[in-house]
Steps between C-alpha positions, in 0.01 A plus 500: 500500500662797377449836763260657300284216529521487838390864554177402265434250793328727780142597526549914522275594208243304568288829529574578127435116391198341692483223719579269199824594508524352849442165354710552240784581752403190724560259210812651383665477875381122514698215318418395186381143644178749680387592173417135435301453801800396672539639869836463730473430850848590548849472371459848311697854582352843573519787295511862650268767340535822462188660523543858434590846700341772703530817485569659929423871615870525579599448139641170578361180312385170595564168331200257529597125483297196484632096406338217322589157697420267236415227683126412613562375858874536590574831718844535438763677728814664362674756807614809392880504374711369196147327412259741597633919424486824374759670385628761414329608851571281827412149411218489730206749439210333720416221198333198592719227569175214521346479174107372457380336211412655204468877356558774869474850364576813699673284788777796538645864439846615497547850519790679238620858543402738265791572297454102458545551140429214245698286633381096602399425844566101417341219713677174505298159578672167477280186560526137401826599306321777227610825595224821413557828496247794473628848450341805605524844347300852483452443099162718525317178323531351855339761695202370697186668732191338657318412152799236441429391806131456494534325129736236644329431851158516369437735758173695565337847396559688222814529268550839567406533820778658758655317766726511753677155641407443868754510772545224735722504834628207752343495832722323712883474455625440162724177632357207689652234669260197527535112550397191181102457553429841713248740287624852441261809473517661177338867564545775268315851493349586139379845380360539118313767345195296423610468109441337274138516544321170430186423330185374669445129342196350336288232666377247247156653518599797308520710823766708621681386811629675755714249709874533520606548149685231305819559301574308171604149544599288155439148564732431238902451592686797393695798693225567680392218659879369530580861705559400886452807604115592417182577668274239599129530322267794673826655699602866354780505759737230625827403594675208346781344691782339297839337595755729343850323632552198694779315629353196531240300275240388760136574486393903577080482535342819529150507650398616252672638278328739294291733820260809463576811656230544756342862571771609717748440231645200707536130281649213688601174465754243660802265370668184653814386372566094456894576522727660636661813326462841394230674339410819303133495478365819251129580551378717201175759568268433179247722339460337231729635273801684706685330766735634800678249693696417873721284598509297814817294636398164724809294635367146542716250763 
């Protein structure tokens, strides 16, 4: 795959192509052997995505990154280092180092300064012995706002209606030292500005309903359904919890792990670890179409 090729790869222009495009992207990420109806389990490498930048108040941008783990089932783990970098910044710029299956968009930002230039923020993956790159650059094709967004995560309201990504804060200290089997409480503190506004849905006797409204849910496979981090049906706020680094491979449940934001902006949930090790566990505030995130540290003995 020549570089150019692999800068066609990402999903930033969505807004300008339809969700069609989306599909398009999904097949071209997945081996050849998926087009046939063939699925892997496992075995296969991740590829790191580049998803597009940001524009800050500051004048400083931010590079949006996303990956496509290939396989159907197998969460795959690469730590961050010779395997796992950026460069030419610090090889470590808060990526994931726990990959889930399939297409993750939007998973994390790395801020550049604004004399950033054109230069290539590059991304480095190596899994199952392929090694992917995705490079990131202000190239003003890349530039993305809420309506990419909104195209890719299906999310609610109109296309050009404003909105602002909530804001979500830890309560409780941001490291945790717990013991294998003993539930941890996940609480976070959510504010939103009530956008994007969603629309009442139909009841099948033609009449409008005014129940908690329902965002779009394919029931087809694709990178919607595939996304981890989503809102559950007739929630227009939640928190999804997500293991972002682990040093260990044991089983993290959350319960759950996709939570509403209750009326006093609180959502929480609780994890138990199976082994011992160290955790980064990212919860991600969800409108529906933006996304903020925090980060919680839990040292299990």
């Amino acid at each position: 795959m020549t570089r150019l090729q692999e800068r066609a790869l990402p999903a930033g222009r969505i807004a300008a192509m339809g969700f069609v495009f989306a599909m398009v992207l999904s097949l071209a990420l997945t081996p050849i052997a998926d087009a046939q109806q063939m699925r892997y389990t496992s075995g296969q490498n991740v590829v790191p995505v580049f998803e597009g930048w940001e524009r800050n108040a500051d004048g400083s941008f931010t590079m949006v990154f996303g990956y496509m783990n290939r396989n159907y089932e197998e969460e795959v783990d690469v730590p961050v280092g010779t395997d796992n970098r950026f460069e030419p910044l610090d090889a470590d710029q808060g990526q994931p180092a726990h990959f889930y299956p399939r297409r993750q968009q939007f998973m994390f930002k790395v801020r550049v300064p604004k004399d950033w230039g054109q230069k290539d923020l590059v991304w480095t993956l190596t899994s199952h012995g392929k090694t992917e790159k995705a490079f990131a650059t202000l190239t003003p094709f890349w530039e993305i706002d809420s309506k990419v967004y909104q195209q890719n995560r299906g999310g609610p309201g109109d296309l050009n209606e404003p909105d602002v990504a909530p804001t979500v804060s830890l309560v409780g200290p941001a490291q945790r030292t717990v013991t294998v089997g003993e539930p941890v409480s996940l609480d976070v503190l959510v504010t939103d500005d009530g956008l994007p506004t969603f629309k009442a849905s139909r009841s099948g006797s033609g009449g409008v309903t005014a129940a908690t409204p329902t965002p779009i849910t394919p029931t087809r496979q694709n990178p919607l359904t595939q996304a981890v981090v989503r809102l559950d049906r007739n929630v227009r706020l939640g928190v999804t919890w997500v293991v972002h680094r682990r040093s260990a491979t044991g089983a993290v449940t959350f319960a759950p792990q996709r939570v509403a934001v209750a009326e006093s902006g609180h959502a929480t949930s609780t994890v138990t670890f199976a082994v011992p090790g160290t955790y980064t566990l990212r919860g991600y505030a969800d409108d529906g179409v933006l996304l903020a995130s925090t980060d919680v540290v839990v040292t299990v003995r």
